[in-house]
C-alpha positions in Angstrom: 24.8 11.0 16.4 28.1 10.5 14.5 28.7 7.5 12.0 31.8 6.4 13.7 29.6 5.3 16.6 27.6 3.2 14.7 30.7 1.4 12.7 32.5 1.0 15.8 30.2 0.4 18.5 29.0 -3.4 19.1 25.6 -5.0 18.4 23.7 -5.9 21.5 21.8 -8.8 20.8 18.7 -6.8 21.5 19.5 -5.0 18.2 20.7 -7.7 16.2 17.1 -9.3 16.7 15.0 -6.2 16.0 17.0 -5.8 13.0 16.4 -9.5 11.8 12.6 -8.5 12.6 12.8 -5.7 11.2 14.1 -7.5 7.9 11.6 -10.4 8.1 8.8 -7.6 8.4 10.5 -6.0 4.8 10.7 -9.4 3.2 7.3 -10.0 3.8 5.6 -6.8 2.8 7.9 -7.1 -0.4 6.4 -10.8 -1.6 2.4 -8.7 -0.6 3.6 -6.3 -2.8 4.6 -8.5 -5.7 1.4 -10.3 -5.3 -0.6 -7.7 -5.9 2.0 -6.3 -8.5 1.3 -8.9 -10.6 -2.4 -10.0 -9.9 -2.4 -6.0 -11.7 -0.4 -7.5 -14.3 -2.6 -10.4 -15.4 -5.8 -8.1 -15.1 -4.3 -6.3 -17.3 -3.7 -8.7 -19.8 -6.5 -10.2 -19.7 -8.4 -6.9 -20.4 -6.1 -6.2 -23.2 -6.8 -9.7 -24.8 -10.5 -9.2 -24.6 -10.2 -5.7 -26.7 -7.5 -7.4 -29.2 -9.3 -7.2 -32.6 -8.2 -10.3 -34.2 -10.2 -9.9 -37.2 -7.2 -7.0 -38.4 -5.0 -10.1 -39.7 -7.4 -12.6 -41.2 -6.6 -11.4 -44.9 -2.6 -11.0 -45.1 -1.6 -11.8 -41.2 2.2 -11.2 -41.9 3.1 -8.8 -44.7 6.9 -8.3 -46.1 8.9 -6.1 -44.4 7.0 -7.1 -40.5 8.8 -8.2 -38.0 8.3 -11.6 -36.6 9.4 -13.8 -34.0 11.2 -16.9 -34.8 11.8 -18.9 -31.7 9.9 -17.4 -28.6 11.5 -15.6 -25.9 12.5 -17.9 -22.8 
Protein backbone atom coordinates (compact mmCIF):
# COMPACT_ATOMS: atom_id res chain seq x y z
CA UNK A 1 0.00 0.00 0.00
CA UNK A 2 1.30 3.51 -1.08
CA UNK A 3 0.82 6.73 1.11
CA UNK A 4 -0.78 8.57 -1.64
CA UNK A 5 -3.73 6.24 -1.24
CA UNK A 6 -4.19 6.95 2.14
CA UNK A 7 -3.93 11.02 1.72
CA UNK A 8 -6.04 11.00 -1.17
CA UNK A 9 -8.63 8.38 -0.73
CA UNK A 10 -11.86 9.31 1.35
CA UNK A 11 -12.95 8.26 4.84
CA UNK A 12 -15.87 5.93 4.85
CA UNK A 13 -17.78 6.52 7.74
CA UNK A 14 -17.08 3.00 8.81
CA UNK A 15 -13.50 4.16 9.31
CA UNK A 16 -14.01 7.40 10.71
CA UNK A 17 -15.85 5.55 13.68
CA UNK A 18 -13.33 2.80 14.28
CA UNK A 19 -10.80 5.40 14.36
CA UNK A 20 -12.86 7.56 16.99
CA UNK A 21 -13.08 4.02 18.90
CA UNK A 22 -10.02 3.32 18.39
CA UNK A 23 -8.97 6.79 19.98
CA UNK A 24 -11.53 6.64 22.87
CA UNK A 25 -9.96 3.03 23.60
CA UNK A 26 -6.12 5.04 23.77
CA UNK A 27 -7.64 7.85 25.84
CA UNK A 28 -8.83 5.53 28.24
CA UNK A 29 -5.88 3.17 28.70
CA UNK A 30 -3.73 6.40 28.97
CA UNK A 31 -5.81 7.99 32.21
CA UNK A 32 -5.38 3.60 33.75
CA UNK A 33 -2.02 4.19 33.11
CA UNK A 34 -1.58 7.51 34.83
CA UNK A 35 -3.55 6.12 37.75
CA UNK A 36 -1.44 3.58 38.44
CA UNK A 37 1.62 5.92 37.52
CA UNK A 38 1.04 7.92 40.21
CA UNK A 39 -0.62 5.59 42.90
CA UNK A 40 3.52 4.32 42.33
CA UNK A 41 4.36 7.68 42.90
CA UNK A 42 2.81 8.37 46.29
CA UNK A 43 3.91 4.75 47.44
CA UNK A 44 6.84 5.94 46.90
CA UNK A 45 6.82 8.84 48.93
CA UNK A 46 5.42 7.70 51.43
CA UNK A 47 8.07 4.99 51.86
CA UNK A 48 10.68 7.48 51.42
CA UNK A 49 9.16 9.66 54.31
CA UNK A 50 8.92 6.80 56.66
CA UNK A 51 13.02 6.09 56.22
CA UNK A 52 13.66 10.11 56.41
CA UNK A 53 15.90 10.36 59.46
CA UNK A 54 14.84 13.61 60.81
CA UNK A 55 16.94 13.55 63.79
CA UNK A 56 20.19 14.59 61.14
CA UNK A 57 18.98 18.38 61.52
CA UNK A 58 17.88 18.82 65.13
CA UNK A 59 21.39 20.57 66.07
CA UNK A 60 22.16 23.22 63.15
CA UNK A 61 19.08 22.38 60.55
CA UNK A 62 20.39 24.97 58.00
CA UNK A 63 24.14 25.73 57.94
CA UNK A 64 25.83 28.73 55.81
CA UNK A 65 26.54 28.03 52.51
CA UNK A 66 22.97 25.38 52.06
CA UNK A 67 20.62 25.99 49.83
CA UNK A 68 17.21 26.80 50.73
CA UNK A 69 13.97 27.47 49.46
CA UNK A 70 12.36 30.79 49.88
CA UNK A 71 8.92 30.74 48.51
CA UNK A 72 7.71 27.19 47.51
CA UNK A 73 7.42 25.99 44.17
CA UNK A 74 3.69 26.35 42.62
Amino acid sequence: MNDESLITSPVTMIEHEIAKHDRRTKVQNLEKYRTEAANWYRAAIEKLALIRDDTAFRKDPIMPGDLVMRTPLS
